[in-house]
Structure formats: C-alpha cells, structure tokens
N, C-alpha and C positions, 0 to 999 in steps of 0.2 A: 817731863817734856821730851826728854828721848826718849823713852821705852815709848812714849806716846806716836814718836815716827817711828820708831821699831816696827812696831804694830800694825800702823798703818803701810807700811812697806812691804810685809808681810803677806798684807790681803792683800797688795796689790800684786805680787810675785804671785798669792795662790791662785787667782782670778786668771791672770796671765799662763800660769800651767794649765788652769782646767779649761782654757779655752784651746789653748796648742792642743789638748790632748782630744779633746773635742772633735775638733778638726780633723784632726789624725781619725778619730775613731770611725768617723763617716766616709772619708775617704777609704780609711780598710773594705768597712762595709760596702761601698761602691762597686770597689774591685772583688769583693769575693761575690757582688750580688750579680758584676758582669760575668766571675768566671760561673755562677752558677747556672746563669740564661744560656752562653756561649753554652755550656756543657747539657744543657736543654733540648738547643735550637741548635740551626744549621745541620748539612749536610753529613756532617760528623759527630751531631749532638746525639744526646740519648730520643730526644726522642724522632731528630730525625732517623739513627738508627733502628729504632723501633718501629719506621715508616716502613726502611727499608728491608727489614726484617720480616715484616708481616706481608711488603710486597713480593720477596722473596718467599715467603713461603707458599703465598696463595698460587706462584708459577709452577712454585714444587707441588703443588698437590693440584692444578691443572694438568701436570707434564705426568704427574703419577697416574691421574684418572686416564690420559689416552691410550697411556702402556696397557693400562688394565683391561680397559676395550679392546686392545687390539691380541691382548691374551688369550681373553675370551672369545676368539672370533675362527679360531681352528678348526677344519672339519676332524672329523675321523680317518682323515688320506692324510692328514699332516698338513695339509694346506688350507692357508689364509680363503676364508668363506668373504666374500664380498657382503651376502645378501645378510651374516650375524654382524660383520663388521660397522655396515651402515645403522642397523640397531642399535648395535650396543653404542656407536656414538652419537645417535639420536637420543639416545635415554641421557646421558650425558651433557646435553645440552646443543649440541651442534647439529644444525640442520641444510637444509639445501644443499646434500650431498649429489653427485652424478647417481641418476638411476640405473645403469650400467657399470661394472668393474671401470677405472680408470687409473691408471697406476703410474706414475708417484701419484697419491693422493695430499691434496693439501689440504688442511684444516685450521681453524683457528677455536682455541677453550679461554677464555679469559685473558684475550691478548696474548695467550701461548704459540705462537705457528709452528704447528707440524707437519713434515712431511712424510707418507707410511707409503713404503713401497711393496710390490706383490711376493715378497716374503716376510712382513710382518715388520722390516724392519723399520724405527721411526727415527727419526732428525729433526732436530728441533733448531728453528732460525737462532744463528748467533748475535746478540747484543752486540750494541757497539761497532758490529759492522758494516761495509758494503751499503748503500742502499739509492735505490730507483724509484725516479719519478719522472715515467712516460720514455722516453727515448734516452736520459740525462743519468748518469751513473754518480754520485760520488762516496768517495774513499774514505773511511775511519780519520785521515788528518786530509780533508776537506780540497783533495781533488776533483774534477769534474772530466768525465770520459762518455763518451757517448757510443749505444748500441752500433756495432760493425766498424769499430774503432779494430786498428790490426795491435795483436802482441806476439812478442818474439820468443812466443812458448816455442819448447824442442821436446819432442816425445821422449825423445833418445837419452836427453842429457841427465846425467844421475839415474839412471832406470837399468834393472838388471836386463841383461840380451835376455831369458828365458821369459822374461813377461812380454817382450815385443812381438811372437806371430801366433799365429792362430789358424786353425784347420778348422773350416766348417766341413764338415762327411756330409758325404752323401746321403747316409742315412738319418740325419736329422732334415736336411732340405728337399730332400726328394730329385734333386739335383742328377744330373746325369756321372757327376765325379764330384770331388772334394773342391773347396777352393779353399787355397791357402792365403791369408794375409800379412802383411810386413811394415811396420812400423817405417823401416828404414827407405821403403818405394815411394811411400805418400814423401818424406821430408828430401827424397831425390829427385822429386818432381817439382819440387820448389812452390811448393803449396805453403798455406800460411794459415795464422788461425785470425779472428774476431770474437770479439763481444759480443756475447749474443746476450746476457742481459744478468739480474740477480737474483739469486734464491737461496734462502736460510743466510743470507749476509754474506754471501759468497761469490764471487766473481764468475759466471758461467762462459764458457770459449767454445764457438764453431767451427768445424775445419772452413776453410777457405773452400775448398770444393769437394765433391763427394768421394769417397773412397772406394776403390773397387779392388778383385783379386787380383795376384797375380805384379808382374809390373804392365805399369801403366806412362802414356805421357800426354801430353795437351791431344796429339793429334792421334793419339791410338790408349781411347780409354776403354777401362773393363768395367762389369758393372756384378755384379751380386745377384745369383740367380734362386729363385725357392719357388717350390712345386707342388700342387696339389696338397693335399691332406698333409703333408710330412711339413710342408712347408710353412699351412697356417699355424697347425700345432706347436713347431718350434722356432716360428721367426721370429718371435718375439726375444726369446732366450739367446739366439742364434746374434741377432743384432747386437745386444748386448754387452755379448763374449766379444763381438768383435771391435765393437767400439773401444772395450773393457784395457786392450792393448796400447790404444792414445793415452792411459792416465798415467801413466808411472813417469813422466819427466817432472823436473825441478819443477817445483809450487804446488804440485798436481795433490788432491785428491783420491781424483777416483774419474772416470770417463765412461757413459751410458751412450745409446742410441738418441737420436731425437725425435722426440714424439707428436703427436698431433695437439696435445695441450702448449707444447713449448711453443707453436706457430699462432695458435687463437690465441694466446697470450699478450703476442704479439700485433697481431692483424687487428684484436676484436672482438672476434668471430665468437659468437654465445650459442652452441646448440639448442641449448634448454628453450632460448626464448627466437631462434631464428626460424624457427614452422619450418623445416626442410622437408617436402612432401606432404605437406598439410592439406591432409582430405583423402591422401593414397593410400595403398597399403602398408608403403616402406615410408611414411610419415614417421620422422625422427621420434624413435620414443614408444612408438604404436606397437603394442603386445598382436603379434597372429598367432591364433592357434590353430594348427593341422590337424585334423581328423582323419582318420583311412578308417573305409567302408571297407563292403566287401570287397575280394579280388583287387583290382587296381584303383579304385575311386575314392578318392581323394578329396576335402572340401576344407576351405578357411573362412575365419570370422577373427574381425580383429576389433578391438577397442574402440577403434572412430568408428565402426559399422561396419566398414564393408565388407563385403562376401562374395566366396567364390563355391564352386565345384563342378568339379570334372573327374577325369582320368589322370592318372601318373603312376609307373610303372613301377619306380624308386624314388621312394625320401629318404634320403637320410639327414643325420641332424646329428649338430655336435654335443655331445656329456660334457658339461665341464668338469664333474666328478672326479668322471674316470678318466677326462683329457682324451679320448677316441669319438670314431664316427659312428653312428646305430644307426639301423636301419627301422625306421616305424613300419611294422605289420602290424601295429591295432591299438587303437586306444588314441590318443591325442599328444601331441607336444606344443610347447606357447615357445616360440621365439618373438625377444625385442628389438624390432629394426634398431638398428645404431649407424645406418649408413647416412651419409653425406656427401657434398660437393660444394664448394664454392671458389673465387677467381674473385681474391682481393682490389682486383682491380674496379673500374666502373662499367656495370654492364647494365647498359637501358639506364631505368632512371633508376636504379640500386646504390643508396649512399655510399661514397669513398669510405675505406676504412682505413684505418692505421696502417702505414705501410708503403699509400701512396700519396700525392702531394692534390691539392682539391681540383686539378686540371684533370687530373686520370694520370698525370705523368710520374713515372715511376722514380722511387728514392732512391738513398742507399741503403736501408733497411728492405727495400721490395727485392733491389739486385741481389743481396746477401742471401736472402732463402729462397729465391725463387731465380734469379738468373739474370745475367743483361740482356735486356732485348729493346726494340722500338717497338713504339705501339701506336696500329695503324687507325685509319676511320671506320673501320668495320667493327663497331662496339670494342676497341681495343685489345682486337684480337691479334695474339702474339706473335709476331714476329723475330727470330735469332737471326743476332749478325752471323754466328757463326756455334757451330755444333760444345765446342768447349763451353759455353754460357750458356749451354742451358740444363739446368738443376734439375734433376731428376733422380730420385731417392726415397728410398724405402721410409718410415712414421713408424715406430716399435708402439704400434696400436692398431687392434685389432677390429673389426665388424662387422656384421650381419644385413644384410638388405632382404628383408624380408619381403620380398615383393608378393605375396599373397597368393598368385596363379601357380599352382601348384608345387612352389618353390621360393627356395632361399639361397643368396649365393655369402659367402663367406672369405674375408681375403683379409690383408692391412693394408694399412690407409699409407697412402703416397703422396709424394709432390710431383706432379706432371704436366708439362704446359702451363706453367702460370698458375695453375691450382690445386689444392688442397681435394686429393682424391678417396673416395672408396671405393664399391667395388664397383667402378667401373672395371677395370681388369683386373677379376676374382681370381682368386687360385681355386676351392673348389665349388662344386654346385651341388645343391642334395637330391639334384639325378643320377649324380654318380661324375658326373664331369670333373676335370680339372685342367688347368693352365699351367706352364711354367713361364715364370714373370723375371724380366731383369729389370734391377735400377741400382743405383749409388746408395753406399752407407754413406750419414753422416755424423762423427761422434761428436759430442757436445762432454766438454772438460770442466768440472769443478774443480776451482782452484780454492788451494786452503785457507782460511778465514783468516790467519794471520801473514799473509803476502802482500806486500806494499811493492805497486806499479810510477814507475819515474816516466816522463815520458821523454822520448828521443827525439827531437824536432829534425833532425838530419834524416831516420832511418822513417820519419813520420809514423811512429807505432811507439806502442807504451810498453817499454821494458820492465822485466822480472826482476828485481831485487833480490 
C-alpha cells in the first residue's frame, strides 16, 4: 500500500515537471521566435537592413551613372560640352533638360538630385536636411522659417582677410579701370542677408541689397560695370569671383552670383512653356540661321518660318568653342534665341505669379528681389519711394536675342525695374556694336548642411549657431 502512494506520487511530481518544463519550453521558444522576427523586421532588422542596403545602393549607382555622364561630356578644349552633356543624360534616363546651356543644372536619376555646375562639378542634395515647401523652410529638428526671413550671417567672421577682396581688371570686363571689391564695405553699410530659399538641403542667403565697387552708402551707391565683348565673355566668371568673397564667414559654404534660375524658381516663371515671342524671330527657343551671300547680303530663316533678307555689313557671332567673336564671311551659323522679359507683377490680364499677393500688391518675397516700391493704376507700373529700393543687378546668366533682321544681340540677363531682363540693354551686337552696362552684384551664400539656426525674437532674424 505504500510503495503503491510511492508510485503514485511519483507520476504525479513527473507530470507536474513535465508540464513546468513544458511551459518553460514555449516560452523560451516565444522569446527566441520574437528575437528572431525583431532581428528580421524593423528599421534595424536584417531585412529591414537589406532594404536599406539595396536602397542605398540603388542611389550609389544613380549618383555613379551622373558622374559618368558628366565625364563623358568634355570637349577637346577641356571644357564641359553642354550639347554631349544633355545626351549622355538622356541616354541615362533623365529628360526635359533646358535646350540651352544652364548652369547650375539640376537633375534628378532615381530620386538622386543633382546639381552639375559649368565646370563639371556635381553635388548631390543632402538627406536629412533643410527642406522647402513653397515660401515655408523647415530645419533637420523641425523649425519653420520663411523665404526673406533676415540671418545674422557676417562674411568677416572666421574668414581669412586674403579671401575677403577681389579685382575685377579691366581686361576681363572691358571696363574703362579695375573695380575692386571688399567684403568689409558691404558689412560697413549695414546691410544684412536673407533666405532666399533651399537647395541640395542647404540653407541658401541673399545679400539684403546689391553689392557694388568701391565704397558705397544708402545715398551714394556704386554699381558693377561690364562692356562689350570682354564683358559677355567673362561676366559670368567675373560675378562669380565676386560673389565668391561673401562665402568664407562662419556657417558658410561657398557663395556664387545669382542667377536667372534662382528668380523663376521663385516667381514661377517657366521659359519652356511661357511662348515668349511666339511667332517672331527671337521666339524663346527659335533656332535662326544666318546665311551671307555675296558681298554684304545677308538672309535668315528660322524654325517657326520666318524669313528675312537683306544687307548687313558685319555679323558676327559668338564660338562657344573657342569662347571669341567671328565674324561670318560665308557659309551659314544657327543661333538659339534664349532671350526674354517678363514683370512678375500683373500686367493686363497676365496671371499673378509667385511673388505677389492676388491684388497685384507686392510681398515681402517681391521687395527682397526686386525692390520697395508702390504700385500705381497704370498696369502696375513701378513706381520707387526712393532710389536706395530699387534692385538693380546683374543674373550670372547669359543670352541671345536672336531677333532675325540681320542681327543678333548678346548680353546677361538682369533685374531692372521690376523685371527680369535680357537684352534689352545688350552689351554687344553682331554689327559690331557694344555697350557698357552698370548694375549691382548680388551674392547668394550656401550655408553648410550641418548649421542649426535659433531664432532671436529681440534682434527679429534667425541666428547662426
């Protein structure tokens, strides 16, 4: 009878193990089958790594394809060819490039953005960055700043003296002398910068108003002179270099000219699809090509049809090549109008664009690039309170107005009066003519992707960190 509860006591302790054990054993398994999922799944798991790895790699071998194109894209002079550059990124995938040179060019390969500038070089938008939506900025840790917001960038500060001035020669502008620029005149004038907006996830900055040689002050400003042939050739470089002098303070980058892309960015404004001269000869876009006959007689025919011929004494015309002027004694040349005009404001029944408010009345985005002024009943044509507000300034972008009648004029594109110009005031003509032209530099500062702006509610501008 005992052995017999022995026994029975027995199975029941073993029943009793094998069921704790049981337990236990599922539960291990739980836990190893959660760290196996965990080690699967999520952000950190294997195969979310293997997400992240393949999406990484697909950006590396987008980001390796544009280099390649843009390799490939060199003439025989050592310089970046526009017309293999658009190919070979065509062939690549990327289409609805500018038919014209346009530089910085932006791109996008498989969600890659890049921007390739007219020395080949390329930048690619930073992650994680910066980023814009319409007039509204925000910051990596989820600030919100808005276009022509002021910052209390200083060129000066942290920047060696030898990178602050700059000699434009007279032999690059065609200028009557040199003009000297100084870092230290523009920040003596009590100028200021702004937001002007984002690119590659980078904080971009405006001077507050235009820069000129020399010293300058509200009431006795200088402005930047370039001339004829010396001065299409190299204003673009020339801008630049002088901009080039704003980048060296704390936060800074790097600092360029600003260009006619950085304003339609802004405004709008689409060449491609706005018909400017639709039906003329300098119809944006319109290929003309000049023929000389015998002796002086001269005739054009352009793409939309139309036609000329007559006399003309002198054509000349620009090589991009060789970067000089030739003169055509025989055979033909095709120039592409690239010129334009337009006055963001409302004129006639022409929709409001970005920049103004839907009255015609102007913003703080329209004062920032284009100037203060009142705008009167006469199709809101400009009027300045006073000569300090009003914006007037060189575009480090070049064009052609190929107006068909025995001639082409050649110049860069400006802000004057209220609008986005070309050549109306050309610098030269391919009769032989040329102009010398004044206006304001204005340089535009990328600041470094890892800068973090606080904002100063006392000094009302977002401070540098």
């Amino acid at each position: 009878m005992e052995n017999e509860r022995n026994i029975k006591q027995l199975i029941k302790t073993s029943n009793g193990i094998t069921l704790i054990a049981l337990v236990i054993t599922i539960i291990v398994l739980l836990i190893l089958a959660g760290v196996v999922i965990a080690t699967l799944t999520g952000d950190n798991g294997i195969l979310g790594k293997a997400k992240t790895a393949k999406t990484t790699n697909d950006e590396e071998k987008a980001k390796e394809q544009i280099k390649i194109a843009v390799m490939g894209s060199y003439g025989k002079d050592g310089e970046l060819n526009y017309d293999d550059l658009t190919k070979n990124l065509e062939q690549i995938g990327i289409k609805g490039l500018p038919k014209e040179a346009s530089y910085p060019l932006e791109v996008t390969l498989d969600g890659v953005i890049a921007e390739i500038d007219e020395n080949g070089e390329v930048n690619f938008t930073t992650s994680g960055g910066y980023t814009q939506t319409g007039d509204t900025i925000t910051s990596p840790d989820g600030k919100t700043m808005k276009v022509g917001d002021y910052v209390n960038y200083d060129p000066t500060l942290e920047a060696n003296t030898g990178d602050l001035t700059y000699t434009s020669t007279a032999d690059k502008t065609g200028a009557d002398s040199n003009q000297e620029f100084n870092v230290a005149t523009y920040k003596s004038a009590g100028y200021g910068w702004r937001v002007l907006g984002v690119k590659n996830g980078k904080i971009r900055l405006i001077s507050e108003e235009f820069i000129g040689p020399g010293t300058y002050t509200d009431s006795n400003r200088t402005k930047y002179t370039l001339k004829g042939q010396k001065g299409y050739i190299n204003g673009i470089e020339e801008l630049n270099k002088i901009s080039s002098i704003f980048g060296h303070g704390k936060g800074a980058e790097k600092a360029t000219s600003i260009t006619v892309e950085d304003i339609n960015e802004i405004t709008g404004y689409n060449p491609e699809t706005s018909k400017y001269g639709e039906g003329n000869f300098d119809e944006y876009g319109n290929k003309v090509t000049y023929t000389r006959g015998e002796g002086d007689t001269l005739s054009s025919s352009a793409t939309n049809g139309q036609k000329w011929s007559g006399t003309e004494n002198t054509c000349n015309y620009y090589d991009k090549a060789s970067k000089t002027f030739k003169a055509l004694t025989s055979g033909n040349i095709q120039i592409t109008s690239t010129h334009y005009y337009y006055n963001p404001l409302t004129l006639g029944t022409d929709k409001v664009v970005s920049g103004t408010n839907e009255d015609g009345t102007v913003n703080t985005v329209y004062k920032m690039l284009f100037g203060y002024d009142k705008v009167g009943s006469d199709n809101y044509f400009r009027n300045f309170t006073n000569g300090k507000c009003a914006q007037n300034y060189w575009l480090a972008s070049d064009c052609a107005d190929a107006y068909g009648y025995g001639g082409v004029i050649w110049g860069l594109r400006n802000v004057y009066d209220g609008g986005v110009n070309g050549n109306e005031y050309r610098l030269y003509c391919s009769n032989g003519r040329e102009r010398s032209i004044s206006y304001g530099v204005r340089p535009v500062v990328s600041l470094k992707s890892d800068v973090s702006l606080e904002w100063n509610e006392t000094a009302k501008e977002w401070k540098i960190k």
